[in-house]
Every structure is written in structure tokens, then in C-alpha cells.
C-alpha angles and dihedrals in degrees: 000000000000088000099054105092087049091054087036086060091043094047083054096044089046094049097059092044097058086038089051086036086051096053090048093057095038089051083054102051090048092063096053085056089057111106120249111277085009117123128191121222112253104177141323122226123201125214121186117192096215130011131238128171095234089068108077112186090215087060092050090055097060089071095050101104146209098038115234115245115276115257122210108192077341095305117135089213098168095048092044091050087057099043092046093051077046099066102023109025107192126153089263102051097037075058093055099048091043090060107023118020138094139197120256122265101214119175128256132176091232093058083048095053093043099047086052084051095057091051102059086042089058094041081046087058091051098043112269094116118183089016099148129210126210119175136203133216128203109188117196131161106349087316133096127203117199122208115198109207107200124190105180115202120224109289118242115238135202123258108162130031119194130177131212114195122180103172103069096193096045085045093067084056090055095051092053089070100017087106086060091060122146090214119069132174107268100033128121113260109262122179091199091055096058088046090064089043087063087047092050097046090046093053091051087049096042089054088056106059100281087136090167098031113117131176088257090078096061113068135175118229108201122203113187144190117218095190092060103014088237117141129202097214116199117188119212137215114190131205129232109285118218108189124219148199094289123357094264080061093055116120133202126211136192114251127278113246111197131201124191125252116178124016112196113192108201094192099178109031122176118181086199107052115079092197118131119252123226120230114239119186109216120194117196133171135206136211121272086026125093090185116086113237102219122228120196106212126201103208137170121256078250106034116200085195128053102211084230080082090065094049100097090036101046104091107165118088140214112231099020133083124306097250129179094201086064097037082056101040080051094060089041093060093041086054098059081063102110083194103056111071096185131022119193122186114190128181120203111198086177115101094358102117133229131242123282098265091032101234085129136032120210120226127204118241123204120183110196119180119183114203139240121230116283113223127035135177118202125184122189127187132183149142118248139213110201096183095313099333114116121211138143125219143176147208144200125197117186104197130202119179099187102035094157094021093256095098088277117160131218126190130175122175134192124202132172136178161190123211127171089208116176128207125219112243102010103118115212091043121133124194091189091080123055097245100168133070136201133175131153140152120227128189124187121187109207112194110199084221148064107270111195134137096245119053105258091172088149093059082038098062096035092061134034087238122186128192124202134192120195137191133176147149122198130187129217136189115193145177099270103001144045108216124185114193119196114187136187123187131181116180152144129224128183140169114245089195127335093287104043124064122192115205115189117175102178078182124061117158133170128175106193116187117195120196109179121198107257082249089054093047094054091053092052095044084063100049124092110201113103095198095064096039088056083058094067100037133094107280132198115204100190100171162082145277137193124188141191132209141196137180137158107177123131104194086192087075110015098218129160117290149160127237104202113180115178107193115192118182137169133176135191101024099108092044093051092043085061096043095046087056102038088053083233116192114261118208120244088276086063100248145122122246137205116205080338110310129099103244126216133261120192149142115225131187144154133160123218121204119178120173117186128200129188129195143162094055098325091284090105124052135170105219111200121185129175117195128194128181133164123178109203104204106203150157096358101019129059099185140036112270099248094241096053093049119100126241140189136227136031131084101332118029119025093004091180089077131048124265104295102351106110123095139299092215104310096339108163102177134084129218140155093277128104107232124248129172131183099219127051143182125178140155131199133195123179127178108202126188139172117261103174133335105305087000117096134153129214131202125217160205129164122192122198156070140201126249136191112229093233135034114283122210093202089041103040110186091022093102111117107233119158096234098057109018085092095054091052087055107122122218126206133151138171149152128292132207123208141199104191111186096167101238080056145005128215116197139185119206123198108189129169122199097250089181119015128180097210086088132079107278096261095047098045095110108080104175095114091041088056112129115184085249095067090069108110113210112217123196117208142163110224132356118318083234 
């Protein structure tokens, strides 16, 4: 064995060379494949005679067309894959080119022309009018390279803005936003620009009754100098064009501004049921009116649904503006209904009158929502893997979307376990047998509306806020201890805007029951540290929590985006506060209890930041996350409760470790204790690709470790200090294996520990030491991050 690390590093050396031997033969078998007088593309440069700000190289590229084919070591895969089932077409091969091939981008001088062309159209839309683009190709070897030479002429700016406004009454609409205008005096022409401004002036219009109105109507007029590059820009707004019999016939009319009359809500529509539908009139006001908006209802003789459900997500109004933005924030209430599985809203501008001197029309609105089914019963079953240990475990959720017929949900859920989970350091365990048990019931109430003691309408329709209100009580046999865990949680969350989220739980509660074995307790009753004793006794979390999301990921179009939680928690203020003023009596210990327990006080907090990129056509993508958590124990509590504690290792942390095996800090012992720290640092990277079709594979390195705040006899090196805490970071990294199935994903991680700070400082890197028994196999539902 004391030659491994030397084979392990000439098996590794050996292995790159055949693969870089491989792509060079490969390349070279692609290019016998090319066609006489045919050239691939190999690369495109780009060289700009002068630089502005306003060319940005990255934005030249998008017009260089066609791509060249991708190169992996130098290796053209795909290309070879679709030359090879070319010439010999077995199973094997026709498999190959249908996943993974491409065409090949040869060059053509008509391509070239027409990519340089595209390049002075674009620099025409920002400005740079009359910039010209010539382009080079150097052919060698069966591949061409293409230099684009740009010489951009000086841009044109704005000097003057005019407007021409024939609609007078649409024209006072247009004032109101004019100073928030994308087009300023002094600012280089951009067509793109204008095109957002249209965007921007048909919105405002559109939120003020413009039904009909559409971007097509505004246009910009240019008048520009050649001698000085300088350009007089009018904007125009047209009027509404009747044609006639012939053009000279042709009229123009102001806009039509609608307000809506009559709004129908048609909560529980069904296309297939001939059944007549009772009127119901539903009054509701809104904050800031005195006045009631009416509603008329179609309900069924029996209504699942009370119209009092829809007050805080119906957004349009009768009486008032036609407005989009409140056509869209109505859907995006409706749409937080579990119960409602289509929403349709429809406007009818025919019959409905206009006001008595005909300066506006009125439109018909009718809201018609069709339901999901009400009840539903779910049972999952599958085997685990917690870092090695193997289990299998179920649930079963029982759903109700209109618990008290106001789209309420109610959801409990039963679960239940085996686990043969081993300890490290206990002798006589056996991971072999499923010597541990869980089971539990949870039930959460979500309420589609804000639920306070005093009437906050206003927050209410502002946000689609939701309260929730959870219970649960779950169960555990372990090892060396029985735990039971009751919780109670009250809380709010809202959405500020559509990428940031707002969680508030004023109540917090956790009951935590502790029965050790007789052989566990005396083990306890010897030992001295406080802090791991606490672990194992009874525990009261009496608190409250706040959170902050943000995210901004579009899965429509996958682009590159960031994922930032801010968790804040504290427990036992309140409770202290009462005692300290009630002179309550403290034990010996000098603390306060609660039913007999001294309850915890804490400040919690750890901040989460994921950022996300995708390339080579979105199928790829590099997901990062830093995590950082600290737990402060004080006043009535000495140590950290052992649930609100951190820990590193298992699925989805350190996966190079087992579930809370690593640290803390440089902790080299092993014992019968699960690990907690109240401090932790830790940073991820994946890289995750496409295989075939579900199967994909991910690449990984984790970064991190835990840490206690002060020196810890029964954890010595565990302490957190500035000058040391980087040198105890652990390092591992693997290989994952996933199973997307798109309404889940199953994953398999192997991970082996590559720096651990279990070992003296100058043998903490282990990566020539790795055996393939050192790779740790991690189970999880879903990705880590």
C-alpha cells in the first residue's frame, strides 16, 4: 500500500493522455470526413477600430452565424458522431447522431456577407449610422477562421424632443409619466430604446382605461443633421384610423376610454352541467372608499365556495378604469387558489352603454373560474440512504382545498420509518438492522388571507398574503434514546413583488421530550459537559422567526439567476421579559422554567446565497451556494438547543462525511454524540449536464465545516478564532447521479473527503491517500441546492 498514491497518480496521468490522445485522433478523423473545397468554421475574432461603450463585442457575436461546432480537448464529438453514423449506420451509431450530434457549420461567403451586414444594421439601431464592416478568412487545413474588422462612425445624439398629440384627452394621460421618459436630450439615438418607450407609454394608457390602445399607435419622427450627427426627435401619438371608400375618405377618431360596468364571478363553472345558476349581489369595500363596489355572483343552489373567499384577489372594479395591471395582479391572486385549476377573465365592450356626454364607453367583465378537485389522498413509499445508512420510510398526505369553503387548505400528513443508523464510536452497533424508528402527523391550515386581530385590509390587498397555522407531533427511537417533538406555528408570508417573499411566525413553539436507555443515562449522568447533556434533556422553543426571500429564476427561459434567504429566529424573550417582571422564582441552577422545563433563549441567524449559470444551449448549468449560520445561547440558556444547532455532512451539505460527523473545527475523536456547532461556513459548486434523456450526472465540491464559540473540553480544537477557523475547512468533492423525471428528481451522490481537518495541519489533504472505500453514497430526493 505504500505505493498507492504513486499508481493512483499514473493511472491519472495515463488516463488524460489516451482521452487527449483520443480527441486528437478523432479531430483528425472529422476532417477527412469534410467535403472537397468545404471549410468548418473554427472561430471568429472580432476587431473594433475605436471603442464606445455603447459596442459591446458580446452583442456583435449574436449575429455571427452559423456557430462553429462545439470542441471538447479539441475534439469536434458532436460532428464526428454525425459523420461516423454517416458512413457506417449501425444501431449503435444512428443512436449516437439522434442525441448527441450536430450538422456541420461550414463557411460560405454568403453566411460571412450577411453576418457583417447584421452588424452595421444593429450599430445603425444604436446610433452609429453609416459604420461599415469588412471581414477576413484564413483557411488552413480543412478549417476557416473569420476576422470581422468594424469601424464604427460617430453616433448621432438627440438634441431636441417634441411631442404631437392629437387626442387631447389621451394627451393629459401622457403628461402625467412624460418625466419618466427613456429618451432624454443629449443621449445617443437607440432604436431599442424607443421601442421600450412605447412599451412604457402603452402600459400607462392601458392602466387608464385605453382598452384598445397598442404601441403601434406612438411613433418617432427623426430629423437629422449629417454635418454635426445631431438628430430633432418628435414622438406621435395617432389617432384611431376608419377607412373609408377610398383614402381621402379616410377619418380619424380620438381613442375610446372604457370603464367597467358590471363585473359576474362565476366561482364554480362547469361546461358540462345545464343546471341553472342563482344570482347572488355581493357588496365589497376597499380600503381608502367609503363607497361598496357591487359583484353580481352565479352560484350554484349549493356553493362550495362563499364569494367572501374572492374579496382581497378580485382586483378589477366596477365603476373605475379598465386597467391591465389589475386584469394581471387578479390572475395572480386566483392563481394562488389551490382549489381553482383555470381562471378566465373575459371583457365585452358590445351593449354596454356610454356616459351621458359620451367622452367614455363602459365594457362588461365576467371572471369565471372552473375547480380542481377537492380532496385528494397521496401515498409515497421509498428506501433511503442517510450517508451510508440504509432505511425506508412512507408517507401519507390527505389534502382538502376548501376546508372552510373560502379556498382554505388543509393538509395533514403521516409519515413513518426505519433506519439502520450507526453511531461512530458506539461499539456493539450494527447498521445491518434497522434499529431506529420515526413516525409523526403534521397539519398545516393555510388561509388564502391575512388573519389578525385587528382589520389590515389594506396589507391584505396589497399582497397575496397567506397565513398558516401548523401542528404536529412526531415520534423517534433511537439508538440510545426515545424523543418525542410537539410543535405549534403560527405565521404570515407575502410576496413584496414577484421576486421577493416575506415569512413572519410570531409563534414558534417546540415541546421536545427526551427518554434516554438506562445504559445511555448512565453515560450521561458521568459526563461533565453541559453542553452535551443539554443535548439529551427535555427542551422548550417558545419564539419567533422572520425570513426573506429573494429569486429571481424564470424557468421559461432558464437564464442566469441568484436565490438570497435571510432567516432570523429567536426564542425565550418574551418568557424572560414576564418572569423578570413577575420576580418569578429561578431554580438552584439560577434559571427560569416553563411546566417545568427551562426553556431556551437564543438568537439564530444564516444567510443562504445560490447563483445559478447556464451555457451550451441552457442544457448545461454550474449551481454555487454559500451558506452562514451562527446560534448565540444567553440569559436563560447556557448552550445551544440541540435542534437549532448546525451540522455538517450527509446528502445535502458535506456530502463527503456522514450526517453530522464532520468537526467541529479540527475534532479528531470519535464518540457516541451526534455533532453540532453554532457557527457554520460552508460553499458549494455543481456542475450539473444532460446524459440521455431523465439521466444526468453532476459534478461536485463542497467547502465547510462547524465550529462551537468557545473551547470545548469534549470537542478540543472545535473552538471558532479568525486566525485558524480557514485552515480547519474540509474539502470534498464526487460525482452525482441523477433520475430527473421532471415532477422529481432522485439522485445518488458518491463523495470522498479530498482535505479533512480531522488530521494533523500538514496531512489534512487526503486525495492521494483516496481508496474507493472512502466514497460515501448519499440518497436524496431532489437537488442538494
Amino acid at each position: 500500500m505504500a505505493n498507492s498514491p504513486l499508481v493512483l497518480k499514473n493511472i491519472f496521468k495515463i488516463g488524460i493522455l489516451i482521452f487527449s490522445l483520443l480527441g486528437i485522433l478523432s479531430s483528425c478523423s472529422v476532417k477527412k470526413y469534410v467535403p472537397e473545397n468545404e471549410y468548418l468554421i473554427n472561430k471568429y475574432h472580432l476587431e473594433i477600430e475605436k471603442k464606445y461603450a455603447q459596442i459591446e463585442p458580446s452583442e456583435l457575436k449574436i449575429f455571427l452565424k452559423p456557430k462553429p461546432n462545439k470542441k471538447i480537448l479539441g475534439w469536434r464529438a458532436k460532428l464526428y458522431f454525425h459523420y461516423r453514423n454517416q458512413h457506417k449506420p449501425t444501431k449503435f451509431n444512428t443512436w449516437l447522431s439522434k442525441n448527441f450530434s450536430e450538422t456541420p457549420a461550414f463557411y460560405s461567403d454568403d453566411d460571412a456577407n450577411r453576418s457583417a451586414v447584421r452588424i452595421e444594421q444593429y450599430l445603425d439601431n444604436i446610433g452609429f449610422f453609416n459604420s461599415t464592416v469588412s471581414y477576413r478568412v484564413e483557411k488552413d487545413n480543412k478549417t476557416a477562421e473569420i476576422t470581422y474588422d468594424v469601424f464604427p462612425a460617430p453616433p448621432y445624439f438627440i438634441t431636441k424632443i417634441a411631442y404631437d398629440i392629437a387626442d387631447t384627452t389621451l394627451e393629459r394621460f401622457f403628461y402625467e409619466v412624460e418625466h419618466k421618459s427613456l429618451i432624454d436630450e443629449g443621449d445617443i439615438y437607440n432604436a431599442f430604446t424607443m421601442d421600450d418607450e412605447r412599451d412604457r407609454i402603452t402600459k400607462h394608457l392601458r392602466n387608464n382605461g385605453y382598452y384598445y390602445f397598442n404601441r403601434n399607435y406612438i411613433q418617432f419622427q427623426v430629423d437629422s443633421n449629417y454635418q454635426n450627427r445631431t438628430m430633432a426627435v418628435t414622438m406621435k401619438i395617432n389617432n384611431v384610423k376608419i377607412p373609408g371608400k377610398s383614402p381621402s375618405d379616410d377619418l380619424n377618431k380620438p381613442h375610446d376610454r372604457y370603464f367597467i360596468k358590471d363585473v359576474t364571478v362565476i366561482p364554480e363553472f362547469n361546461p358540462t352541467s345545464e343546471l341553472a345558476l342563482d344570482t347572488l349581489i355581493h357588496p365589497v369595500k376597499f380600503v381608502g372608499d367609503k363607497s361598496a363596489y357591487i359583484y353580481t355572483y352565479l352560484l350554484d343552489q349549493k356553493p362550495k365556495l362563499k364569494p367572501a373567499a374572492f374579496d382581497a384577489a378580485i382586483k378589477i372594479k366596477p365603476r373605475t378604469p379598465f386597467s391591465a395591471d389589475e386584469v394581471q395582479s387578479t390572475y395572480r391572486h386566483l392563481f394562488n387558489y389551490s382549489i381553482l385549476r383555470t381562471v378566465k377573465i373575459n371583457f365585452d365592450t358590445t351593449g354596454a352603454g356610454t356616459s351621458e356626454d359620451a367622452s367614455i364607453k363602459y365594457m362588461n367583465s365576467q371572471i369565471i373560474m372552473q375547480n380542481a378537485k377537492r380532496n385528494s389522498v397521496s401515498v409515497e413509499g421509498f428506501g433511503t440512504n442517510s450517508s451510508g445508512d440504509l432505511g425506508v420510510r412512507g408517507k401519507l398526505t390527505y389534502l382538502n382545498k376548501n376546508i372552510f369553503k373560502r379556498a382554505d387548505i388543509l393538509r395533514i400528513q403521516v409519515i413513518g420509518g426505519f433506519e439502520a443508523q450507526s453511531v461512530g464510536g458506539q461499539e456493539g452497533t450494527t447498521a445491518g438492522v434497522f434499529n431506529t424508528f420515526e413516525a409523526g402527523v403534521d397539519g398545516t391550515l393555510f388561509f388564502p388571507r391575512f388573519l389578525f386581530p385587528l382589520k389590515l385590509r389594506g396589507f391584505s390587498e396589497k399582497h397575496s398574503t397567506i397565513t398558516n397555522l401548523t401542528f404536529g407531533f412526531n415520534y423517534q427511537v433511537r439508538q440510545n434514546y426515545t424523543r418525542n417533538i410537539t410543535n405549534l406555528e403560527f405565521g404570515y408570508s407575502w410576496n413584496q413583488t414577484q421576486l421577493m417573499k416575506h415569512i413572519v411566525t410570531p409563534i414558534n413553539t417546540n415541546l421536545i421530550k427526551v427518554f434516554p436507555t438506562p445504559e445511555f443515562q448512565e453515560i450521561l449522568d458521568q459526563e461533565e459537559n453541559t453542553a452535551l447533556k443539554e443535548q439529551y434533556s427535555d427542551q422548550i422553543v417558545f419564539g419567533l422567526s422572520y425570513s426573506f426571500i429573494f429569486n429571481n429564476q424564470n424557468l421559461a427561459t432558464l437564464e442566469q439567476h441568484q436565490f438570497f434567504r435571510l432567516n432570523l429566529e429567536s426564542s425565550g424573550n418574551l418568557l424572560y421579559g414576564i418572569n423578570t417582571l413577575a420576580n418569578s422564582n429561578k431554580t438552584e441552577e439560577g434559571y427560569y422554567q416553563l411546566f417545568g422545563i427551562r426553556y431556551s433563549q437564543y438568537l439564530r441567524g444564516s444567510i443562504d446565497y445560490r447563483r445559478y449559470f447556464y451555457f451550451n444551449n441552457k442544457r448545461n448549468s454550474l449551481a454555487t451556494r454559500v451558506f452562514i449560520g451562527s446560534v448565540i445561547p444567553y440569559l436563560n440558556s447556557e448552550e445551544v438547543p440541540y435542534t437549532k444547532g448546525f451540522y455538517g455532512g450527509g446528502a445535502n451539505g458535506m456530502r463527503g462525511w456522514h450526517f453530522k460527523e464532520l468537526g467541529p473545527g479540527s475534532y479528531s475523536g470519535t464518540d457516541i454524540y451526534e455533532r453540532i456547532g453554532e457557527i457554520q461556513i460552508e460553499a458549494n459548486a455543481e456542475l450539473r449536464f444532460p446524459v440521455y434523456r431523465f439521466f444526468k450526472l453532476g459534478l461536485f465540491l463542497d467547502i465547510g465545516n462547524i465550529w462551537t464559540y468557545n473551547e470545548s473540553t469534549v470537542y478540543p480544537g472545535g473552538e471558532f478564532k479568525l486566525d485558524t477557523f480557514y485552515k480547519q475547512l474540509a474539502v470534498d468533492g464526487g460525482i452525482g447521479v441523477r433520475f430527473d423525471f421532471s415532477f422529481f428528481l432522485i439522485r445518488v451522490d458518491f463523495a470522498a473527503p479530498f482535505r479533512d481537518p480531522a488530521y494533523p495541519q500538514n496531512e489534512r489533504w487526503r486525495i492521494q491517500y483516496l481508496k474507493f472505500s472512502d466514497f460515501i453514497a448519499n440518497f436524496g430526493i431532489g437537488y442538494p441546492f
